[in-house]
TORPA-4810 file (N, C-alpha, C, O; in nm, 3 decimals):
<nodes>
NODE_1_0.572_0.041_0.058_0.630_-0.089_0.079_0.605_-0.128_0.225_0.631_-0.041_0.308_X
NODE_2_0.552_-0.262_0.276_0.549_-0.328_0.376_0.672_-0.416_0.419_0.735_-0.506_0.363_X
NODE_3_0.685_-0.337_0.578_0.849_-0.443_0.640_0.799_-0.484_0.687_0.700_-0.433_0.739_X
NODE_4_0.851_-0.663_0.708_0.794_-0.772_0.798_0.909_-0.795_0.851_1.017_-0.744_0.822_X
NODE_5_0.875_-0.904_0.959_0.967_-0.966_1.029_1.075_-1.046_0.967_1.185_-1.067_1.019_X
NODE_6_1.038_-1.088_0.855_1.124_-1.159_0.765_1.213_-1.068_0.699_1.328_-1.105_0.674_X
NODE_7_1.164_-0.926_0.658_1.289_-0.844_0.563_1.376_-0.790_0.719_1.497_-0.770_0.703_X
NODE_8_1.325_-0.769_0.851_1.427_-0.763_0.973_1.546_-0.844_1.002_1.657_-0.797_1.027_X
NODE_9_1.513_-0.983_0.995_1.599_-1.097_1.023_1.678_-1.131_0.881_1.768_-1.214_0.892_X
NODE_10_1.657_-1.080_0.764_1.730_-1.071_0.624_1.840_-0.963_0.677_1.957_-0.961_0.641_X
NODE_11_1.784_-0.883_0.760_1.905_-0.750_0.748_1.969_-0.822_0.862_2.091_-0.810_0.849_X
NODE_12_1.947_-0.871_0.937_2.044_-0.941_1.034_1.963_-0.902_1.196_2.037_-0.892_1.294_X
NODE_13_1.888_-0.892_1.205_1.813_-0.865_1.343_1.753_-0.937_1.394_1.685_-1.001_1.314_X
NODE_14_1.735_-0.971_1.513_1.684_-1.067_1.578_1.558_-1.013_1.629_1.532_-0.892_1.635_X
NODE_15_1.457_-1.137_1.678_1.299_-1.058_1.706_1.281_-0.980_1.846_1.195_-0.893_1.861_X
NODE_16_1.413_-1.040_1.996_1.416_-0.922_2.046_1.443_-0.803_2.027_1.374_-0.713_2.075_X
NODE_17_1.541_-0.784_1.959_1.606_-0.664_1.899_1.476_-0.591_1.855_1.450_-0.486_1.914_X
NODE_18_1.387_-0.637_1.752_1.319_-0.541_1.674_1.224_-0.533_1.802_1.181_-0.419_1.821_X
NODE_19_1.185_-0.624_1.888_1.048_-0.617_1.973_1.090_-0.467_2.046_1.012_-0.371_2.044_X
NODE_20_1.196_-0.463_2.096_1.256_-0.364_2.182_1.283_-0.230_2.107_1.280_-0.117_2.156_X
NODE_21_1.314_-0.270_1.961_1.285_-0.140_1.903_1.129_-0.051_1.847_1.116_0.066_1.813_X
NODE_22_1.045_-0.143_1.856_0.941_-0.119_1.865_0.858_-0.052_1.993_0.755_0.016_1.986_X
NODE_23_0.917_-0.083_2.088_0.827_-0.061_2.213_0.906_0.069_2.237_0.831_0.164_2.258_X
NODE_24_1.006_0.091_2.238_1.097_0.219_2.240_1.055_0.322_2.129_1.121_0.419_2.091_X
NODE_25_0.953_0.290_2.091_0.892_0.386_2.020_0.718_0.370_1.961_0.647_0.391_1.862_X
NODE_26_0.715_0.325_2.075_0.543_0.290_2.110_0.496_0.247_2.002_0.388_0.301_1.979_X
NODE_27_0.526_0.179_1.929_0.498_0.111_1.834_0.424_-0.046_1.886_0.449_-0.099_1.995_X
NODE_28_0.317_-0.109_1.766_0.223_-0.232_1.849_0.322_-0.322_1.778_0.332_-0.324_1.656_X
NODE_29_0.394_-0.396_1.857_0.463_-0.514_1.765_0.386_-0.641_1.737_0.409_-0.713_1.640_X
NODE_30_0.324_-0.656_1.798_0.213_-0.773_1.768_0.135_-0.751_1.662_0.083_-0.844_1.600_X
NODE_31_0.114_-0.584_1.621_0.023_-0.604_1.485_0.156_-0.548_1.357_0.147_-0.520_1.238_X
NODE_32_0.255_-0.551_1.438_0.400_-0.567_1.305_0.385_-0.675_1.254_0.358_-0.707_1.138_X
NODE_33_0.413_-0.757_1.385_0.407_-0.906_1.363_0.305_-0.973_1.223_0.341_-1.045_1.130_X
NODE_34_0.163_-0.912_1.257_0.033_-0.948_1.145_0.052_-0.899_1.061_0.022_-0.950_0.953_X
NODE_35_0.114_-0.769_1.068_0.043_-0.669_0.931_0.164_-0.636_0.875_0.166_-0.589_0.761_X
NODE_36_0.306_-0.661_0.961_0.387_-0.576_0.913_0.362_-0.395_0.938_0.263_-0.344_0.990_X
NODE_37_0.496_-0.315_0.877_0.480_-0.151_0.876_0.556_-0.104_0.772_0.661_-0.153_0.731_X
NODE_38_0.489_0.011_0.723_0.533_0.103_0.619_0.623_0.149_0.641_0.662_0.217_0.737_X
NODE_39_0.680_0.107_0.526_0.871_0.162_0.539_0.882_0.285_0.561_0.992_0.326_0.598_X
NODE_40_0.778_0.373_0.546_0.802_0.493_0.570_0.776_0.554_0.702_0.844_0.652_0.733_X
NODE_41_0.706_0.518_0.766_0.707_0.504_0.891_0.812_0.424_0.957_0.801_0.429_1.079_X
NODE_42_0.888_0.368_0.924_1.002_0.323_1.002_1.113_0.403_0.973_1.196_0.444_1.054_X
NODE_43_1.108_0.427_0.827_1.228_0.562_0.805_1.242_0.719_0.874_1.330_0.801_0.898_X
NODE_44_1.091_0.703_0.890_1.053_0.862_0.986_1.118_0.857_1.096_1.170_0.967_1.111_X
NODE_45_1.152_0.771_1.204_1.248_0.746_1.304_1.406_0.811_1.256_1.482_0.879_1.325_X
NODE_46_1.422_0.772_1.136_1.557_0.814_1.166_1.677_0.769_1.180_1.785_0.828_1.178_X
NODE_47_1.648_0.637_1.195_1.841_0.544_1.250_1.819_0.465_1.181_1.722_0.429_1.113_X
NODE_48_1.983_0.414_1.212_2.057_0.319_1.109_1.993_0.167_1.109_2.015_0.093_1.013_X
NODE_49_1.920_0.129_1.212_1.866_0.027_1.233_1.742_0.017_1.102_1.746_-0.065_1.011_X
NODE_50_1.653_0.104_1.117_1.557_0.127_1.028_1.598_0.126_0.925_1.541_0.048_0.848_X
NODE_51_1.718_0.209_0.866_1.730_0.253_0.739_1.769_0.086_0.673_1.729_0.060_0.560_X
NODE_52_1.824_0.012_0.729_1.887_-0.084_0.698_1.806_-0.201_0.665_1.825_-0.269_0.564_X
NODE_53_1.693_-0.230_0.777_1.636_-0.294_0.719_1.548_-0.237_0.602_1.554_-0.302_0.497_X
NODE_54_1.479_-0.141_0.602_1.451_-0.058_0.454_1.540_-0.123_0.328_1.498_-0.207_0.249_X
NODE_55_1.652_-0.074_0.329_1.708_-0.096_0.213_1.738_-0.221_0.220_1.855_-0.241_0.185_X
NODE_56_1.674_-0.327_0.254_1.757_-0.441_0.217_1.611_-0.520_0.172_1.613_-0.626_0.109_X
NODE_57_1.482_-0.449_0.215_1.340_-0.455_0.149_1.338_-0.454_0.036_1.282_-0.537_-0.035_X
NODE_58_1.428_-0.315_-0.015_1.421_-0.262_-0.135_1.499_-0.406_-0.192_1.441_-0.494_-0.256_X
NODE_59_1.568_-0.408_-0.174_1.677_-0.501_-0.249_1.638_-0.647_-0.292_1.691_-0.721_-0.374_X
NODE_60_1.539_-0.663_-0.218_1.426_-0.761_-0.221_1.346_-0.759_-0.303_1.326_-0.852_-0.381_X
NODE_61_1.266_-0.618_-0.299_1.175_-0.630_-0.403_1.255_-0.623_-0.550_1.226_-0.712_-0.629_X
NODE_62_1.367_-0.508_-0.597_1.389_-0.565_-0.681_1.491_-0.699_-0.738_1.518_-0.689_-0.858_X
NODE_63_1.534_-0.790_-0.687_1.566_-0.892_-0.704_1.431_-0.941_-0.736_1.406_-0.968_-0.854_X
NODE_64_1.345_-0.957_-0.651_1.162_-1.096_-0.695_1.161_-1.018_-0.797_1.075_-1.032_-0.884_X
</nodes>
C-alpha cells in the first residue's frame, strides 16, 4: 500500500509535521510528495505517528 500526503492530513497531520518527520529520518519528502511511501516502510519506524496514519490508509482502502 502507498501513503500520500492526502491519507497524512486524513489522519490529522499537517505538511510541516510530516516534512519534519521525514527529514528526522532521512527520508526524501519531495519524492513522498510525487510518489508517496510504502506503508511498510513507514511502519518499520515504529511510532504512533506512522502507525496512525497507516491505519487510517487501511480504512480507506477498505471503505473505496
Amino acid at each position: 500500500m502507498t501513503i500520500t500526503m492526502t491519507d497524512c492530513r486524513a489522519a490529522g497531520h499537517c505538511v510541516r509535521g510530516i516534512r519534519d518527520w521525514f527529514l528526522a529520518r532521512d527520508l526524501d519528502f519531495r519524492d513522498f510528495l510525487r510518489n508517496g511511501i510504502s506503508a511498510d516502510i513507514m511502519l518499520s519506524f515504529g511510532d504512533a505517528q506512522a502507525n496512525n496514519i497507516v491505519s487510517r490508509a487501511r480504512e480507506r482502502d477498505l471503505d473505496g
